[in-house]
C-alpha positions as CSV (number, residue, x, y, z in Angstrom):
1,X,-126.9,16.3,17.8
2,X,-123.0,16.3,18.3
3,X,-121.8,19.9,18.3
4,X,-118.0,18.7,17.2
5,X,-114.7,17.4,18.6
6,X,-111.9,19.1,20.7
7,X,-108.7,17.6,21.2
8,X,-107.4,18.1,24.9
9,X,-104.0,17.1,25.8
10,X,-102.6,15.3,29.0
11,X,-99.8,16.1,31.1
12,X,-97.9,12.9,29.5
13,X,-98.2,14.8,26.1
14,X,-100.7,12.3,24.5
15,X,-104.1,14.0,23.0
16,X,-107.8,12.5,23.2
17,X,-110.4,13.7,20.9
18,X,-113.4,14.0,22.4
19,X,-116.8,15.0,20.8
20,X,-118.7,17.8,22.2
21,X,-122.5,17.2,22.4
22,X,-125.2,19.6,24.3
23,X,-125.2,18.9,28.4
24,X,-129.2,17.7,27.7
25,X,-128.1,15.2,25.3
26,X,-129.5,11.4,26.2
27,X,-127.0,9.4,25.6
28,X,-127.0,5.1,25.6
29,X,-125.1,3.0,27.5
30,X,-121.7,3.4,26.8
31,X,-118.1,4.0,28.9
32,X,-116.1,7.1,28.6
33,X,-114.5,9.9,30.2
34,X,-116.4,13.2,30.0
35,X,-116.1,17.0,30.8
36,X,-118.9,18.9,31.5
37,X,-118.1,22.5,30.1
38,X,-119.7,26.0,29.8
39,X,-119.2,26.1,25.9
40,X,-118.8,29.9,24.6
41,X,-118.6,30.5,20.7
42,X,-116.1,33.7,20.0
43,X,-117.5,35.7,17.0
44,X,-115.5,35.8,14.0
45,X,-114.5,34.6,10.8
46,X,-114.0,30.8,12.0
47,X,-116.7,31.2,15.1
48,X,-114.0,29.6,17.6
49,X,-115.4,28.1,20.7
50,X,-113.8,27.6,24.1
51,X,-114.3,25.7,26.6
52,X,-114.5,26.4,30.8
53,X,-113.8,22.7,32.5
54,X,-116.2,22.6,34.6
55,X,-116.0,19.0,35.9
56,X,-113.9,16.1,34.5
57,X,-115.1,12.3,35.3
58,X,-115.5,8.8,33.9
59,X,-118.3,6.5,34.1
60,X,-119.0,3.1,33.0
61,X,-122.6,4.2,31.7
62,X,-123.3,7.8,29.8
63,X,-126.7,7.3,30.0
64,X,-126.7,7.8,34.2
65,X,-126.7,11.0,35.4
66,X,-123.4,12.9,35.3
67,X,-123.7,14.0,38.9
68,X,-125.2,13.7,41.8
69,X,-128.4,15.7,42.1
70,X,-126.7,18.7,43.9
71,X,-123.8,18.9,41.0
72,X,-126.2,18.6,38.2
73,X,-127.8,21.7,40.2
74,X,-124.6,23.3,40.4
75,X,-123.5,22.8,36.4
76,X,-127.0,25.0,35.8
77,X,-126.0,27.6,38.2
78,X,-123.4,28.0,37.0
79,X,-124.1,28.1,33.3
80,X,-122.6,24.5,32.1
81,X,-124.3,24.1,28.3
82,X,-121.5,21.2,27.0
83,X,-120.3,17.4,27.8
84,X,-117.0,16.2,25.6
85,X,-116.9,12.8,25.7
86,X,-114.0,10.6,25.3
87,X,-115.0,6.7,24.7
88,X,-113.5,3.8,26.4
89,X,-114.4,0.6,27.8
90,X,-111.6,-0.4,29.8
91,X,-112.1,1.3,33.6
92,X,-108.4,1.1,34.2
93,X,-107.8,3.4,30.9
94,X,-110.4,5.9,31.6
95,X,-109.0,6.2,35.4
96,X,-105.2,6.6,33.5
97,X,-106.7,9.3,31.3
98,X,-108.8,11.1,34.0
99,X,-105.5,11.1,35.8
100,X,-103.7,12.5,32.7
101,X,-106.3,15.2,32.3
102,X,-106.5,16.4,35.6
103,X,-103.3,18.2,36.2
104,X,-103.6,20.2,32.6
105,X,-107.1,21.0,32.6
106,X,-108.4,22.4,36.6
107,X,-112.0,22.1,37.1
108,X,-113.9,25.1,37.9
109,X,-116.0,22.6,40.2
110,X,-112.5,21.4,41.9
111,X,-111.2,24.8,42.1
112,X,-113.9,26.5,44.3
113,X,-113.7,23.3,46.6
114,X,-117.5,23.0,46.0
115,X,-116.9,18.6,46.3
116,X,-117.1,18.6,50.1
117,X,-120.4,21.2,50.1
118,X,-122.3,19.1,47.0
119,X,-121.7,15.9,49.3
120,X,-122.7,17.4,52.5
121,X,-125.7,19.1,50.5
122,X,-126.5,15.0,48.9
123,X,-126.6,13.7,52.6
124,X,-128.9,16.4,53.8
125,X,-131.7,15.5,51.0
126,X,-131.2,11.7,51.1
């Protein structure tokens, strides 16, 4: 069940509404460019929720996983609960809007430089 829609806003100043479904969420086949988030609701009188960037990607296909084993590991560890989804089906767009994204909203995943461990870790088990 969709939880809602956040807007985000890329360093070129253009928005994208994504919609914000629970991380377990099966999705079908479809092209977009997702976050996975830890999504915290603030108490109050409009119950505002944030989100932690936790990882920001596109695929072709939603209904993959959105990591390798060792990052899906990693989003549980580290408390990721949310995946916004923006949809599009051109690959050179969602590269563009990754791109746009990037620079205004840092990953926590990119941040602790946990990319070159996950891939190392991948290797290892396969």
């Amino acid at each position: 069940m969709r939880i809602g829609t956040v807007v985000f806003s890329g360093k070129s100043g253009e928005k994208y509404r994504f919609e914000t479904w629970p991380l377990s969420t099966k999705f079908k086949a479809s092209a977009a460019v997702y976050f996975v988030t830890k999504r915290e609701v603030t108490p109050g009188v409009f119950n505002r929720a944030g989100h932690e960037h936790m990882y920001l990607a596109h695929t072709s296909d939603l209904s993959a996983p959105l990591g390798t084993a060792a990052q899906l590991a990693w989003f549980e560890k580290n408390g990721a609960n949310c995946v916004c989804i923006y949809s599009e089906e051109s690959e050179a767009r969602r590269a563009a809007i990754q791109q746009d994204l990037e620079t205004e909203y840092p990953t926590t995943f990119a941040e602790r430089n946990d990319w070159r461990n996950l891939i190392q870790k991948d290797k290892d088990v396969g």
